[in-house]
C-alpha positions in Angstrom: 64.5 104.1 86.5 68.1 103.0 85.6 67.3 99.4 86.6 63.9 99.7 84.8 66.1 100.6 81.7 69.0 98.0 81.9 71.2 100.2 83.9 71.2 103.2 80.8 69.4 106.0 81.5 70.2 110.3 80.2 68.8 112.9 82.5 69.0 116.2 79.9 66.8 119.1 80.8 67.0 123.0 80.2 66.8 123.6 84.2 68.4 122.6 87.2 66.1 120.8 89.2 68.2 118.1 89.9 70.5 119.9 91.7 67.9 120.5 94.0 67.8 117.0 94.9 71.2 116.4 94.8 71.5 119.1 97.5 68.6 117.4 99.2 65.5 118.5 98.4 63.8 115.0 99.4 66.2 114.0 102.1 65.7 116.6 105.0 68.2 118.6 103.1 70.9 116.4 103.6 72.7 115.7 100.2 72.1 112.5 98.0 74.3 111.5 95.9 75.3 107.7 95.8 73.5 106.5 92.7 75.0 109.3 90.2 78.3 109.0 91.8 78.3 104.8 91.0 76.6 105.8 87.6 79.6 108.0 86.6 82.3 105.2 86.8 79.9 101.9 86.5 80.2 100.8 90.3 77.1 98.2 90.9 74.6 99.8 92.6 72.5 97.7 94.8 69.2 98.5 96.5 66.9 96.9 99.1 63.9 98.5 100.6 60.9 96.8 103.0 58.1 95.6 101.1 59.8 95.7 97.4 61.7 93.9 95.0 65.6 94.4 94.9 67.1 96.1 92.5 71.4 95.6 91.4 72.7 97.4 88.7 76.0 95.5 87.5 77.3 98.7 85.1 74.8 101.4 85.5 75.9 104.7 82.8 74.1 108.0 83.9 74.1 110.8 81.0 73.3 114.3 82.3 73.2 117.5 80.5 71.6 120.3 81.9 71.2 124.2 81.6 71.3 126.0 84.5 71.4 129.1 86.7 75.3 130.3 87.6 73.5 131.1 90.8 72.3 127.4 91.3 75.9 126.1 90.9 77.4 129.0 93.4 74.9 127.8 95.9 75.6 124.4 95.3 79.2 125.1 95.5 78.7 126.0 99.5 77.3 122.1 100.4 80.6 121.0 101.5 79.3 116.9 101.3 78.8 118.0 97.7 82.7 119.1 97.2 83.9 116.4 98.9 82.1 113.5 97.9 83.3 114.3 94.4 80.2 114.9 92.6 80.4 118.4 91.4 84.1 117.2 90.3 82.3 114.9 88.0 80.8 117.6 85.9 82.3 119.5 82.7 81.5 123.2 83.0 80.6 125.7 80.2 80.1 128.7 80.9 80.5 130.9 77.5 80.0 134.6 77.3 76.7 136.0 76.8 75.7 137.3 73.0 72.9 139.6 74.5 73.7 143.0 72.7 75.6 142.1 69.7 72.7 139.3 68.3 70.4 139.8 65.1 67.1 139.0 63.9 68.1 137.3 61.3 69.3 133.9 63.0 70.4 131.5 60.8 69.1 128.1 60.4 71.0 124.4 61.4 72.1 123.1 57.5 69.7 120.4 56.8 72.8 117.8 56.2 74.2 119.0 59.4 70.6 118.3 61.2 70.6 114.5 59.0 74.0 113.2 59.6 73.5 114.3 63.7 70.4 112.0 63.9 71.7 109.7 62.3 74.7 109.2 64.2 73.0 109.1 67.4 70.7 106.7 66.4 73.2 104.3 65.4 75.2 104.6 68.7 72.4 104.2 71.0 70.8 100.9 69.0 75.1 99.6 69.5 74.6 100.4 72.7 71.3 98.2 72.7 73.0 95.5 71.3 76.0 95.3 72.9 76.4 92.7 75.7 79.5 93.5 77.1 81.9 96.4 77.2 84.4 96.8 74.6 88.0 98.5 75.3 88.7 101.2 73.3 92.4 102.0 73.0 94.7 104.8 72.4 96.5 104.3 69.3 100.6 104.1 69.4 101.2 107.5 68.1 98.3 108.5 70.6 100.2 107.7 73.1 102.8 109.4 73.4 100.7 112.7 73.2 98.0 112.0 75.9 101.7 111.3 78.3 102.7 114.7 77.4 99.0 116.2 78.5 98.9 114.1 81.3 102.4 115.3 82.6 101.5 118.8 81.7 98.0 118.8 83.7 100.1 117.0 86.9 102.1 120.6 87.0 99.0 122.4 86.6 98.1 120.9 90.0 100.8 121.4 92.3 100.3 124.3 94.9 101.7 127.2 92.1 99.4 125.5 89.2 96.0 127.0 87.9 94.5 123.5 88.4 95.4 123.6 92.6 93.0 126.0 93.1 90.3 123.4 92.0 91.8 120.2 93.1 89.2 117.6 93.1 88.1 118.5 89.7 91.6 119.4 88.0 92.1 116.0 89.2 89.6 114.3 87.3 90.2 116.1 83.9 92.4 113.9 82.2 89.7 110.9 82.9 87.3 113.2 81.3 89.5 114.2 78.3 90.1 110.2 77.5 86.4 109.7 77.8 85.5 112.9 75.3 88.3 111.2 72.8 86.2 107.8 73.2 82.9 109.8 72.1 84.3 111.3 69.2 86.2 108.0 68.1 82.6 106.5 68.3 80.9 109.5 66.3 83.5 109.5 63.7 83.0 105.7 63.2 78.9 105.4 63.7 78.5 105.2 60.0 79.4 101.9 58.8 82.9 100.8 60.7 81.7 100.0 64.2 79.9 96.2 65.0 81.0 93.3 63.0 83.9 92.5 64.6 85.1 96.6 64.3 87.8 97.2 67.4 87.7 101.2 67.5 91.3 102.9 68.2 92.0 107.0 69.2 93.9 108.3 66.8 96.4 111.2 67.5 93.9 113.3 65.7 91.0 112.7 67.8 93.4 112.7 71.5 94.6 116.1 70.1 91.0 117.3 69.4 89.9 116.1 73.0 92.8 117.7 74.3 91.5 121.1 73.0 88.4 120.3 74.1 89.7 120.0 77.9 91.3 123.0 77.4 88.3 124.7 77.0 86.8 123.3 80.0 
């Protein structure tokens, strides 16, 4: 499916079936994860079977967003290919508090400009996307800098052997990767009307690094 769809492809689903085949569920449970690891960071993925055409990838991009079971991910948590291959490392986690008990009928509804300006920003990043033949750097900006090297300091700390972060290692690991790559989302979202294509070079600003910063903390 990702070559069928120039190497883009967004798996987004309200359950957690593919955990299942991660874990294995079509390969004599034995896990399976070699084309969403090389998705994640854009590694060419290359494939060759008897009897049909070869398919390469040169920068495959894999979206996932799923809802799913706190059981699911416990069990997954116990395939130990699964923790050490890095895949569940690659995942930001939210688990919030449940509302059950403290809810009301009388839900109110998404703001209509709020529901307009969301469509409308997604549908101009993804025909960019379309359009776009090669990658394009997005930078910090100079007062940026200086900030992320202060959160990327204070996360190294948090992952020595009397840090928070040591207790999950492999994913602690990856969470300043993750917070630069939030920080290049919202860059592009806060620029998807009107600034980015002709010639637009996008730049994190110290607002948006501090607002992915938070975001990491969260997670």
């Amino acid at each position: 499916l990702l070559s069928l769809n120039n190497g883009r492809l967004g798996i987004l689903s309200a359950e957690g079936g593919i955990f299942a085949v991660f874990a294995g569920r079509y390969s004599d449970n034995k896990p399976v994860n070699d084309v969403f690891l090389k998705a994640h960071v854009g590694d060419t993925i290359k494939v060759h079977r008897v009897g049909r055409e070869s398919e390469y990838i040169g920068q495959p991009a894999l979206t996932m967003g799923i809802c799913v079971q706190p059981t699911i991910l416990e069990n997954l948590g116990h395939k130990r290919l699964l923790q050490d291959s890095g895949l569940l490392a690659r995942f930001l986690f939210a688990i919030p508090e449940t509302s059950l008990g403290g809810g009301t009928f009388e839900t109110p509804a998404i703001p209509e400009d709020h529901r307009t300006t969301y469509f409308r920003i997604i549908r101009h990043i993804l025909e960019l996307a379309g359009e776009a033949d090669t990658l394009e750097t997005i930078r910090l900006s100079r007062e940026a800098v200086p900030r992320f090297r202060e959160f990327y300091a204070d996360v190294e700390g948090r992952l020595a052997e009397d840090g928070d972060l040591h207790s999950i290692l492999p994913w602690g690991g990856k969470l300043r990767g993750a917070v630069l790559r939030i920080a290049g989302l919202l860059e592009l979202t806060n620029n998807a009307q009107g600034r980015l294509g002709s010639g637009f070079t996008p730049e994190i600003s110290l607002q948006i690094i501090e607002s992915a910063i938070e975001i990491g903390g969260y997670l």
